[in-house]
BATI-624212 format. One record per residue (C-alpha): x, y, z; residue number from 1; residue in one letter. Coordinates in pm, 1 decimal. Last residue first. Example, Ala and Ser with C-alpha at 12.3 -4.5 7.8 and 13.67 -1.06 7.14 Angstrom:
residues 2
PT         xx         yy         zz    nr   rest
PT     1367.0     -106.0      714.0     2      S
PT     1230.0     -450.0      780.0     1      A
END
This chain:
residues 103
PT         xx         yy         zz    nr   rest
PT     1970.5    -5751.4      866.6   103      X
PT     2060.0    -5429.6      685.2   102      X
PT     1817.2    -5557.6      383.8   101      X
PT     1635.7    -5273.1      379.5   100      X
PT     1341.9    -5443.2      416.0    99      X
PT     1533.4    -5605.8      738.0    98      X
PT     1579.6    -5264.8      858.8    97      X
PT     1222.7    -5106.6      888.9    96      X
PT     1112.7    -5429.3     1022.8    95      X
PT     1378.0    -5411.3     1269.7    94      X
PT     1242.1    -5073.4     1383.8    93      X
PT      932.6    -5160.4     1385.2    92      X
PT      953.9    -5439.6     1609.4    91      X
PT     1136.9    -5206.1     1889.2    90      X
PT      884.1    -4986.4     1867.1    89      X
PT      606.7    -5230.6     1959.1    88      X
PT      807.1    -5418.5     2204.8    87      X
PT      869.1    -5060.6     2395.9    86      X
PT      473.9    -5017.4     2357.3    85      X
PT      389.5    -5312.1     2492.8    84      X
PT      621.4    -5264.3     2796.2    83      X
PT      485.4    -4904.8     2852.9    82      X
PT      147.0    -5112.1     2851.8    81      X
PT      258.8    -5387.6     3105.3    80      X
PT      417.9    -5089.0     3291.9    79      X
PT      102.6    -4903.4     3346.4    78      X
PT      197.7    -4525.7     3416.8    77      X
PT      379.2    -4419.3     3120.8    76      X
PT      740.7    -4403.8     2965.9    75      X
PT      857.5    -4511.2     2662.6    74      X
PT     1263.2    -4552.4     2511.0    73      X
PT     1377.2    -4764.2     2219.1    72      X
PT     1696.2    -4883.5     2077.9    71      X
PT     1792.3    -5083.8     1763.9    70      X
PT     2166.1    -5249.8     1721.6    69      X
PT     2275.2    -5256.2     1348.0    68      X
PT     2624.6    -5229.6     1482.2    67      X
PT     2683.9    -5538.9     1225.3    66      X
PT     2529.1    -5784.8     1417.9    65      X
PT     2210.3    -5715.1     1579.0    64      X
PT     2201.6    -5571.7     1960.8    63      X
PT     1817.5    -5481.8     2058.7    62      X
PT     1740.0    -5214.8     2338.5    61      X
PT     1491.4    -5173.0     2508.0    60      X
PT     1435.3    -4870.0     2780.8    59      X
PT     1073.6    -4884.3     2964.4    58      X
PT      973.9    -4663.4     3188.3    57      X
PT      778.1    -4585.7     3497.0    56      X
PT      518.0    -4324.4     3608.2    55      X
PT      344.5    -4228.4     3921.5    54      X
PT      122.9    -3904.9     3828.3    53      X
PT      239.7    -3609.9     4081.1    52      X
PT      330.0    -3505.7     4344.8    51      X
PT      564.3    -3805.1     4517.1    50      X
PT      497.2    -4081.9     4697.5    49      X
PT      344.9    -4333.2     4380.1    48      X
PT      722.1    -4257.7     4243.7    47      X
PT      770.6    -4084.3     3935.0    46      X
PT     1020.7    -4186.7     3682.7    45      X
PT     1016.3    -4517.9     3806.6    44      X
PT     1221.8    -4783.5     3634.7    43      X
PT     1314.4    -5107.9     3361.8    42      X
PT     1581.9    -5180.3     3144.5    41      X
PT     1556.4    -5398.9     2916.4    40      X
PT     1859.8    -5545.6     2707.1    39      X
PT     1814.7    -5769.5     2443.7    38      X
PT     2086.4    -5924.8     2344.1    37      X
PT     2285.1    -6158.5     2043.1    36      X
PT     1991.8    -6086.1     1736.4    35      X
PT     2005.6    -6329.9     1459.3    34      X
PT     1649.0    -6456.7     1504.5    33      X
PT     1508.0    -6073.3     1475.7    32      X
PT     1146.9    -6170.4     1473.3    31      X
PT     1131.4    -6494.6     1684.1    30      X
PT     1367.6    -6267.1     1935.8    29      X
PT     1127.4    -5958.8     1933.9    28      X
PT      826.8    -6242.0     2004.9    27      X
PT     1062.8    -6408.5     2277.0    26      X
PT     1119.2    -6044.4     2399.7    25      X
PT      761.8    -5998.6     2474.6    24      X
PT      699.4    -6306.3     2631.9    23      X
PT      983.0    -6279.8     2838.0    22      X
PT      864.6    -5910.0     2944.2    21      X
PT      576.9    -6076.9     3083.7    20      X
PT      746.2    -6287.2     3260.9    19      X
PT      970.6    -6069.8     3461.1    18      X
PT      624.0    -5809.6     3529.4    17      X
PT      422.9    -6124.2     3650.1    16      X
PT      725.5    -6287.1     3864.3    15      X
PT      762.4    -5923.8     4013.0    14      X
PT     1118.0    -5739.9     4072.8    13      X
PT     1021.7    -5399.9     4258.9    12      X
PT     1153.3    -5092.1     4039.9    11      X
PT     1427.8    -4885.4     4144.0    10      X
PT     1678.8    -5009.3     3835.6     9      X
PT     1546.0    -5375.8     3768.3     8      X
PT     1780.4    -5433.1     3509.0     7      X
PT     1658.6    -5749.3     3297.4     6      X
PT     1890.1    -5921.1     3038.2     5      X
PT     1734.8    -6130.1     2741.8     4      X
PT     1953.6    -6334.0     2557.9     3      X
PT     1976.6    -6608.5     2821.4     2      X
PT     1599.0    -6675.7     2816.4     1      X
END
């Protein structure tokens, strides 16, 4: 997908993680079909070595034309569900502005 751009910031590249955000993104991408990017940008907050609860997140962020661009941030500690969530948000958002007719 050559919309989609993946930073990998501290996290461990996985096949499984990469492709599931894909399948998110092609659902964003269906949704918002004159978006130019979406940019994901994935981390740890909280390593599994440290005190503490290991937790990760999830920044998405959707350029539209017009500077209409939508932008998320979650954090958790099961990336395929901080993912979810990210797509989640993300959808709303551009719901929220195609019924007001911004996109």
């Amino acid at each position: 997908m050559d919309k989609v751009q993946i930073e990998w910031g501290d996290l461990e590249r996985t096949e499984a993680i990469e492709g599931d955000v894909f399948e998110k993104a092609k659902k964003i991408l269906e949704f918002a079909p004159t978006a130019t990017t979406l940019h994901v940008n994935l981390k740890v907050i909280n390593s599994i070595q440290s005190a503490g609860v290991p937790t990760q997140g999830v920044q998405m962020e959707l350029r539209l034309p017009n500077h209409q661009d939508v932008r998320t941030e979650k954090e958790g500690n099961d990336m395929y569900r901080v993912i979810k969530e990210a797509q989640q948000a993300i959808l709303t958002q551009v719901k929220a502005k195609k019924e007001q007719n911004l996109i």
